[in-house]
N, C-alpha and C positions, 0 to 999 in steps of 0.2 A: 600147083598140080595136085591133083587129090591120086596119089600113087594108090596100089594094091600091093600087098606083099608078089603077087605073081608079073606085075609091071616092074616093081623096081630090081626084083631079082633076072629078071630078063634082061632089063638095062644093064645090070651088073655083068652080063653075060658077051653083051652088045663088042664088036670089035675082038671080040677074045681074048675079053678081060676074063680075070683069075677071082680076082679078089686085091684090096687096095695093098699097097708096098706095105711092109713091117710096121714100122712105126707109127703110120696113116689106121692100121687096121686096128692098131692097140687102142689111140684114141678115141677112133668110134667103138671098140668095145667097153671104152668107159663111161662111153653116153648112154649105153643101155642102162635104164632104172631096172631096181631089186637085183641086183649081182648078189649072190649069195655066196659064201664056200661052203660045199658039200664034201665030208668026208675030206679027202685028198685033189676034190676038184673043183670046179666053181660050174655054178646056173648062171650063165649060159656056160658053155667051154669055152674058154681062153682061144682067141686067134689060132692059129697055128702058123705061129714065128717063134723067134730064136730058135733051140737046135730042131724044134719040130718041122721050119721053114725048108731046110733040106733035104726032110725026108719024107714030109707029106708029099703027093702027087696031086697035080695039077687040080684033081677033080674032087679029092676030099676039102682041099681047101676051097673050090665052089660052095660043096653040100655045107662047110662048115659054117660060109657067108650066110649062107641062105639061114642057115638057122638062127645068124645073129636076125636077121632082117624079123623072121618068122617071131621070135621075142622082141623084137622091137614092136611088132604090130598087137603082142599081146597085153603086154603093159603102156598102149597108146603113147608110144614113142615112134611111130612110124613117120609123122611130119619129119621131125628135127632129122633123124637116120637120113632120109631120102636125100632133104637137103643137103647133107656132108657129103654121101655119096655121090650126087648127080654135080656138087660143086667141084670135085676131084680135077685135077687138070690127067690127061691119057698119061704121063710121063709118073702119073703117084699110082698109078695099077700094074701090077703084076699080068702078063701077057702069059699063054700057051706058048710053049716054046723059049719063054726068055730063060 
């Protein structure tokens, strides 16, 4: 499937997913090439898990997905991302409401 950054972040969306469980999310943020640390923080921004996990809302941690996606599509990492993401089983996603 040749995804777009606007397909697969829809998929992400699909069923009212969140963004993938903790650890799931960490993973795929270390697949994104050129991670940097800037200052006190890293290009892209770090998931938001551990103590950030209970205190983002629902919908930062969407926009936060999306941006990983959006960097993945800029340093032609978009194939591999899509793939880990659309391979996810619904039980490694974070739900609205859960």
């Amino acid at each position: 499937m040749n995804d777009t950054v606007e397909s697969l972040v829809a998929y992400c969306r699909e069923k009212n997913r969140v963004c993938p469980q903790p650890g799931l999310w960490h993973q795929m943020w270390e697949m994104l090439p050129n991670r940097r640390q800037v200052g006190a923080g890293w290009q892209p921004p770090l998931p938001l898990i551990l103590a950030a996990w209970d205190e983002a809302p629902a919908l930062l941690k969407m926009l936060r997905l999306a941006e990983h996606i959006e960097w993945a599509e800029k340093h032609t990492a978009l194939v591999p991302i899509s793939a880990f993401l659309r391979n996810l089983r619904e039980e490694d996603w974070h739900h609205i409401g859960e």
